[in-house]
N, C-alpha and C positions, 0 to 999 in steps of 0.2 A: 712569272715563270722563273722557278729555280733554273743555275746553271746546272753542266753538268760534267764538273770536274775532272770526273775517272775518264770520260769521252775524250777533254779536251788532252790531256795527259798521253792517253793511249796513242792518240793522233800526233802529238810532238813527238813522244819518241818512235814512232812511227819515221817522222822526215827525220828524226836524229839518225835513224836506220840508215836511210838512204843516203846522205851526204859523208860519206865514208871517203870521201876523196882525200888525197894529201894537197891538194892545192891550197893555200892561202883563203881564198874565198869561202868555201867548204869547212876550214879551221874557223872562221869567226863568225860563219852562219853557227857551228855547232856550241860554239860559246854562248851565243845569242841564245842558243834553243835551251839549254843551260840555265839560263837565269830565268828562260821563261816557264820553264820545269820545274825550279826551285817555287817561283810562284803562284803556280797551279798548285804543287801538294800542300803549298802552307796555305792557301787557301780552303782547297780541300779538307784538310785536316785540323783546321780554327774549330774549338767552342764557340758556339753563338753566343751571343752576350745574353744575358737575362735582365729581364726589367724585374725589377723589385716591386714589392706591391705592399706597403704597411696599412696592417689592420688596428683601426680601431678599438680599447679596450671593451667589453659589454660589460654594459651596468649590469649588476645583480646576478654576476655568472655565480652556476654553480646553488645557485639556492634554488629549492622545489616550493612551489606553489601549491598546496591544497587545492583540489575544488570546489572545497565548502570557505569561502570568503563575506 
């Protein structure tokens, strides 16, 4: 099962919404929310990594065959 980034994101700043408080509490939940926002888009927004795949040279590329042998 893939995640689902844009879900998870929408949902933090969601509670970033809500915690508009000036209290203390409220300021370092929103910090927290902060870095965990930062990590959902860079996640989000990664290139997947690519496996490489090396091919073997063919013998005799590029020549035709007759089918009178």
């Amino acid at each position: 099962m893939k995640s689902d980034f844009s879900a998870a994101r929408l949902h933090l700043d969601r509670a970033y919404h809500y915690l508009r408080g000036n209290d203390e509490a409220s300021r370092r939940m929103c910090e927290k929310l902060d870095v965990l926002l930062e990590a959902v888009i860079a996640a989000e927004f990664a290139k997947p990594t690519a496996q490489v795949v090396h091919l073997l040279p063919q013998q005799g590329r590029g020549a035709r065959r007759s089918g009178t042998e």
